[in-house]
C-alpha positions as a LaTeX table, in Angstrom:
\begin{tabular}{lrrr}
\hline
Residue & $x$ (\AA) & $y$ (\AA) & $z$ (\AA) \\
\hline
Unk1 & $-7.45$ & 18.32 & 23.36 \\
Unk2 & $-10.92$ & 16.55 & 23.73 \\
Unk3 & $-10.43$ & 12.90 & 22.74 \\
Unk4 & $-13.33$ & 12.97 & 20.75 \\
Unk5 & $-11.33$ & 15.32 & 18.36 \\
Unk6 & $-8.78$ & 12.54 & 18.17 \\
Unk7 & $-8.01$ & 11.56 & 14.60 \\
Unk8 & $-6.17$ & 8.88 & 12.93 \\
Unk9 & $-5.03$ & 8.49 & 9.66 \\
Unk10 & $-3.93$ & 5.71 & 7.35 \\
Unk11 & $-2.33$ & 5.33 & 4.10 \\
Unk12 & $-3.72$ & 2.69 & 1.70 \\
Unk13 & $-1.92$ & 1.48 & $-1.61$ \\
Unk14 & $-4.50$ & 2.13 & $-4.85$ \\
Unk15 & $-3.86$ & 0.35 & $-8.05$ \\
Unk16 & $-2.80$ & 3.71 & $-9.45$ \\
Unk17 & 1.04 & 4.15 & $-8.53$ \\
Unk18 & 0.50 & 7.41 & $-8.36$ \\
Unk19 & $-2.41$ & 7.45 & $-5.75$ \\
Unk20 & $-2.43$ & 6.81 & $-2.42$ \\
Unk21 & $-5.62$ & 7.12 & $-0.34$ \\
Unk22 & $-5.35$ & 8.66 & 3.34 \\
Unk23 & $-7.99$ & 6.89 & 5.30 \\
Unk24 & $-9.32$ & 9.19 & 8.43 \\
Unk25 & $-11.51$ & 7.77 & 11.25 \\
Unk26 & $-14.11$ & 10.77 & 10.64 \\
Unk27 & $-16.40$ & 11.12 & 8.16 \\
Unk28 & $-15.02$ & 13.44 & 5.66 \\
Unk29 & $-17.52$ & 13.77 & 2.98 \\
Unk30 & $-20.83$ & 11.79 & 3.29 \\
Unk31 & $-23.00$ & 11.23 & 0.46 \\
Unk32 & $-20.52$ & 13.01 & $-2.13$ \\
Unk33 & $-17.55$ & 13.48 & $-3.28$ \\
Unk34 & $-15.27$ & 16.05 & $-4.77$ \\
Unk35 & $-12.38$ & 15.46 & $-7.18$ \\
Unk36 & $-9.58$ & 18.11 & $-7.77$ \\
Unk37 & $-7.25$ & 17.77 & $-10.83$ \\
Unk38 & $-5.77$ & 21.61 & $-10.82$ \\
Unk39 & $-5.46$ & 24.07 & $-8.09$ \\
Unk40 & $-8.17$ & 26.36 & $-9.53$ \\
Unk41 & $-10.68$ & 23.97 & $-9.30$ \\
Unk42 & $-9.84$ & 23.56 & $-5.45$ \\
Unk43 & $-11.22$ & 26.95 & $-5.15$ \\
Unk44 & $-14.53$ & 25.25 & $-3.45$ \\
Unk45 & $-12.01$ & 23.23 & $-0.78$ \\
Unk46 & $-9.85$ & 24.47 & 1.74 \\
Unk47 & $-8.12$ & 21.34 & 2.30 \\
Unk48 & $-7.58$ & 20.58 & $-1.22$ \\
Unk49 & $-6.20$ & 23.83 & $-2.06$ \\
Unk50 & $-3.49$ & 23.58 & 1.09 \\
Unk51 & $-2.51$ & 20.47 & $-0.89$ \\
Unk52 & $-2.08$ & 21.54 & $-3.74$ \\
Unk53 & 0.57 & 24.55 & $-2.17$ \\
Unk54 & 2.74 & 21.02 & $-2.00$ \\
Unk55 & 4.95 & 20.82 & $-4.45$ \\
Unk56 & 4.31 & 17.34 & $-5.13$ \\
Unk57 & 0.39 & 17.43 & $-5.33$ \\
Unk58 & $-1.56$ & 16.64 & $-9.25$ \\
Unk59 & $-4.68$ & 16.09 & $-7.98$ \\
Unk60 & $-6.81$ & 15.79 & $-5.10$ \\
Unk61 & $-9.82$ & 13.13 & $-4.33$ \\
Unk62 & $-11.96$ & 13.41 & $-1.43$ \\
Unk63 & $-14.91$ & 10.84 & $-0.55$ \\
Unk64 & $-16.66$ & 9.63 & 2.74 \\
Unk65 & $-13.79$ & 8.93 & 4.96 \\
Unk66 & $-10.47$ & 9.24 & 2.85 \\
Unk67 & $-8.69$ & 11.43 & 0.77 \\
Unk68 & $-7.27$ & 10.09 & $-2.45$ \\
Unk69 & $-3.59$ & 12.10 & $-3.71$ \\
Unk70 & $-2.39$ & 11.97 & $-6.81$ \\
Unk71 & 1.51 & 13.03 & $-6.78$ \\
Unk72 & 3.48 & 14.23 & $-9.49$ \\
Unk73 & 6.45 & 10.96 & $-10.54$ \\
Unk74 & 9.45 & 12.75 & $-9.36$ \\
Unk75 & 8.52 & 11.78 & $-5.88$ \\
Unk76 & 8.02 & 8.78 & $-3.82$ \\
Unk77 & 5.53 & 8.06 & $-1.49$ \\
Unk78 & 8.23 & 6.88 & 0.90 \\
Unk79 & 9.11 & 10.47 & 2.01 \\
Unk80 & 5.58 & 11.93 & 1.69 \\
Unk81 & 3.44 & 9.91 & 3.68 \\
Unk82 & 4.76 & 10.62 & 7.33 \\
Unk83 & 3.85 & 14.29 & 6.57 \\
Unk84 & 0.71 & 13.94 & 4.85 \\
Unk85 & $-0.86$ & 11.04 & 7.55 \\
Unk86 & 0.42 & 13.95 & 10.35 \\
Unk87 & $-1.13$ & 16.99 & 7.89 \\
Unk88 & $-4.42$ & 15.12 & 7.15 \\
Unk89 & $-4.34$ & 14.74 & 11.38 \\
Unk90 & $-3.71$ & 18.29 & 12.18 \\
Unk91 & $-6.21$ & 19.69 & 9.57 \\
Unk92 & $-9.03$ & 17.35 & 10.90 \\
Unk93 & $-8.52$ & 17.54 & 14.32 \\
Unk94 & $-8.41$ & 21.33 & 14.49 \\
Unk95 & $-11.99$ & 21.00 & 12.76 \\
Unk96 & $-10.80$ & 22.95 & 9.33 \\
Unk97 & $-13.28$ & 23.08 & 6.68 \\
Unk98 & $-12.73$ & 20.40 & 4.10 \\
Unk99 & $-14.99$ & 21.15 & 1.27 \\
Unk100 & $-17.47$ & 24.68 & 0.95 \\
Unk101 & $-21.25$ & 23.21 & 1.59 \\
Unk102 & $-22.36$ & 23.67 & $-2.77$ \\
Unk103 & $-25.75$ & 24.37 & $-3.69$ \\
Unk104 & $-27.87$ & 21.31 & $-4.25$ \\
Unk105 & $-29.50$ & 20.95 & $-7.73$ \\
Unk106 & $-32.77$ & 19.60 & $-8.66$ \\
Unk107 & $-32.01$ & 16.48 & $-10.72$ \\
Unk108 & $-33.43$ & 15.93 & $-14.13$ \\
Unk109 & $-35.78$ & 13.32 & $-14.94$ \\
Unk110 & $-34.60$ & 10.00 & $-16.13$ \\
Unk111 & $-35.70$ & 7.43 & $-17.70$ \\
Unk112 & $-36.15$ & 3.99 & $-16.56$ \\
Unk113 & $-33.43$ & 2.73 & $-17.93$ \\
Unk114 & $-30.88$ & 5.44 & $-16.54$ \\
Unk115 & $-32.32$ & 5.17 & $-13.08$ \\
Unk116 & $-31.05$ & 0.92 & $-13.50$ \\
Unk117 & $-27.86$ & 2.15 & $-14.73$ \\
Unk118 & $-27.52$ & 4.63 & $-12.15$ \\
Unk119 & $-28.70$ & 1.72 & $-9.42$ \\
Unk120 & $-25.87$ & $-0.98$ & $-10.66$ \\
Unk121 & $-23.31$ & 1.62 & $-10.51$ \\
Unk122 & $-24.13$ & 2.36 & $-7.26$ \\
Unk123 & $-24.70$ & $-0.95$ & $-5.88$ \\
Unk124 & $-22.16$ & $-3.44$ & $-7.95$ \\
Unk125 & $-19.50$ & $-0.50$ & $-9.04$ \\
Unk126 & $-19.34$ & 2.26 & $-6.67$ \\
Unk127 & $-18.17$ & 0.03 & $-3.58$ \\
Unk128 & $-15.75$ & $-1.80$ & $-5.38$ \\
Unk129 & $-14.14$ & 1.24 & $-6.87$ \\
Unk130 & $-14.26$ & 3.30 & $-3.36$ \\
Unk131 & $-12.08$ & 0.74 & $-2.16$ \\
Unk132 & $-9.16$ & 1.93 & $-4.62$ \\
Unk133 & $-9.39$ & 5.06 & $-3.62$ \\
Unk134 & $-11.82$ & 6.25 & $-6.33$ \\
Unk135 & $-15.27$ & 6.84 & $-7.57$ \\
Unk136 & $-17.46$ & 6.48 & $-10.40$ \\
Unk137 & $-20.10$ & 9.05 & $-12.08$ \\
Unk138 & $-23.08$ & 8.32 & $-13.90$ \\
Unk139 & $-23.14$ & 10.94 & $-16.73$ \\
Unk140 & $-25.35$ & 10.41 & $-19.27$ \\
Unk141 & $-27.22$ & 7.26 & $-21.39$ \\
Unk142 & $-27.32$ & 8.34 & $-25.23$ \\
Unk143 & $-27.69$ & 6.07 & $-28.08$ \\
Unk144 & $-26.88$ & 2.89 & $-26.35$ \\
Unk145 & $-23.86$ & 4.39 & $-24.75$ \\
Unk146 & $-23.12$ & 5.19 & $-21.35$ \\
Unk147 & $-20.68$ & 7.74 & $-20.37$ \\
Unk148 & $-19.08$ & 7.72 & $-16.83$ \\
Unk149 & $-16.66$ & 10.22 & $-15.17$ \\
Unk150 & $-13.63$ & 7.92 & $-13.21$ \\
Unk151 & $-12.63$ & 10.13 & $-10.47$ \\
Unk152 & $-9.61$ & 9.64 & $-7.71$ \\
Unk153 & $-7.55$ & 7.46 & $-8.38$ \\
Unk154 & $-9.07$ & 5.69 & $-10.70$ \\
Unk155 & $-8.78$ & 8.71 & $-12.95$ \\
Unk156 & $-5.66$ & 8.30 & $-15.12$ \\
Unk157 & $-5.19$ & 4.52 & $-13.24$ \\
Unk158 & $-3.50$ & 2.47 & $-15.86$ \\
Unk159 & $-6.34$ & $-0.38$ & $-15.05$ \\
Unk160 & $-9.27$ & 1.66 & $-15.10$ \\
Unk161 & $-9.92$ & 1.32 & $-18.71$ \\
Unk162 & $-9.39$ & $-2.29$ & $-18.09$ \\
Unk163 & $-11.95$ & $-2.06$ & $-14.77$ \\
Unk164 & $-14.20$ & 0.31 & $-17.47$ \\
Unk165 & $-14.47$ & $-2.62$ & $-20.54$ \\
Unk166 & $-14.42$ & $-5.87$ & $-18.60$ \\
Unk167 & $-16.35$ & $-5.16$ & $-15.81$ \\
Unk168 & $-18.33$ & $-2.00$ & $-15.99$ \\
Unk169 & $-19.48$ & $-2.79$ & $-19.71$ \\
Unk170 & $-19.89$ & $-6.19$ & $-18.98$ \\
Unk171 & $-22.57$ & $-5.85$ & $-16.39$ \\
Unk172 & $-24.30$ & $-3.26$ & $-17.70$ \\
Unk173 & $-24.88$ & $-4.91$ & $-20.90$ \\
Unk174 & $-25.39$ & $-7.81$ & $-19.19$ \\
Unk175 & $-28.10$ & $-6.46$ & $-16.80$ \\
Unk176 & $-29.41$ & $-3.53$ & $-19.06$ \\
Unk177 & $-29.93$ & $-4.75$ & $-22.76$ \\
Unk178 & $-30.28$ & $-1.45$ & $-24.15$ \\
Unk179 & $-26.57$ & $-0.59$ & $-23.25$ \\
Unk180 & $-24.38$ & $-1.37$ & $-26.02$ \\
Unk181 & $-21.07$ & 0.23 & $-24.65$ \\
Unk182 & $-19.95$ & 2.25 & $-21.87$ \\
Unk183 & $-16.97$ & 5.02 & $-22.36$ \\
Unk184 & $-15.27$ & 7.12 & $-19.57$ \\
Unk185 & $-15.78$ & 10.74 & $-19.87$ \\
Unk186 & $-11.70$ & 12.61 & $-19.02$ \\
Unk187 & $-11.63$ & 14.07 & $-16.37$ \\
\hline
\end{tabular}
């Protein structure tokens, strides 16, 4: 095997008990990211979709250079890492395809104010939340309210709406005085 093809793989703890994020040390998905909570909407991902044939897999997260799983509660992460840190190995270093390339949309035009929301989320909230194995999505600014789509880990985390109200909603309104809440769109 060429050593540039070499691959490694760790497991990192999320605040989500039911997360853990595989770190690889390749560039996954740059600039994106692509969250999987039922095997038909893996159709799009190769990799995500030979998770989800485990057993054990709810829901798949996948983001720069890690992969966030969700597992169903009957299992512990004990037993499942060893495979998963040697699957997530095999899978990269044979080259597979980890997501389809998706047609890029135009995006609409926003207002002044959404562009600042959309710039503190991705400045102040994005990093923050990457590093739990998740992501944040700016969705829409309506009537004072913002609406964000938790993905990863985050999504379904017992402290996200916590991590949503007291710090999300805080700076926003704090930075952005026409935001008056912000709420978390399921996902």
């Amino acid at each position: 095997m060429n050593p540039e093809n070499l691959v490694t793989i760790y497991a990192e703890a999320t605040p989500n008990p039911e997360s853990m994020k595989f770190v690889a040390s390749k560039m996954l998905l740059p600039n994106d990211s692509a969250d999987f909570r039922t095997t038909e909407s893996a159709e799009t991902s190769p990799l995500a979709k030979a998770l989800f044939e485990m057993a054990f897999v709810k829901g798949v997260f996948i983001m720069n250079n890690f992969v966030s799983v969700t597992k169903n509660s009957d299992y512990e992460w004990f037993d499942l890492i060893p495979d998963l840190r040697q699957f997530f190995q095999e899978w990269l270093e044979e080259g597979k395809e980890i997501v389809s390339p998706k047609v890029e949309l135009t995006p609409e035009q926003e207002t002044e104010v959404e562009r600042k929301i959309r710039q503190l989320l991705e400045d102040h909230v994005r990093p923050a939340v990457e590093m739990d194995g998740g992501a944040i999505d700016f969705k829409s600014f309506r009537d004072g309210v913002v609406t964000v789509q938790m993905k990863g880990s985050c999504s379904g985390c017992p402290s996200s709406t916590m991590t949503l109200k007291a710090g999300i909603e805080n700076l926003l309104k704090r930075m952005v005085p026409e935001v008056q809440a912000v709420e978390a769109e399921a996902g």
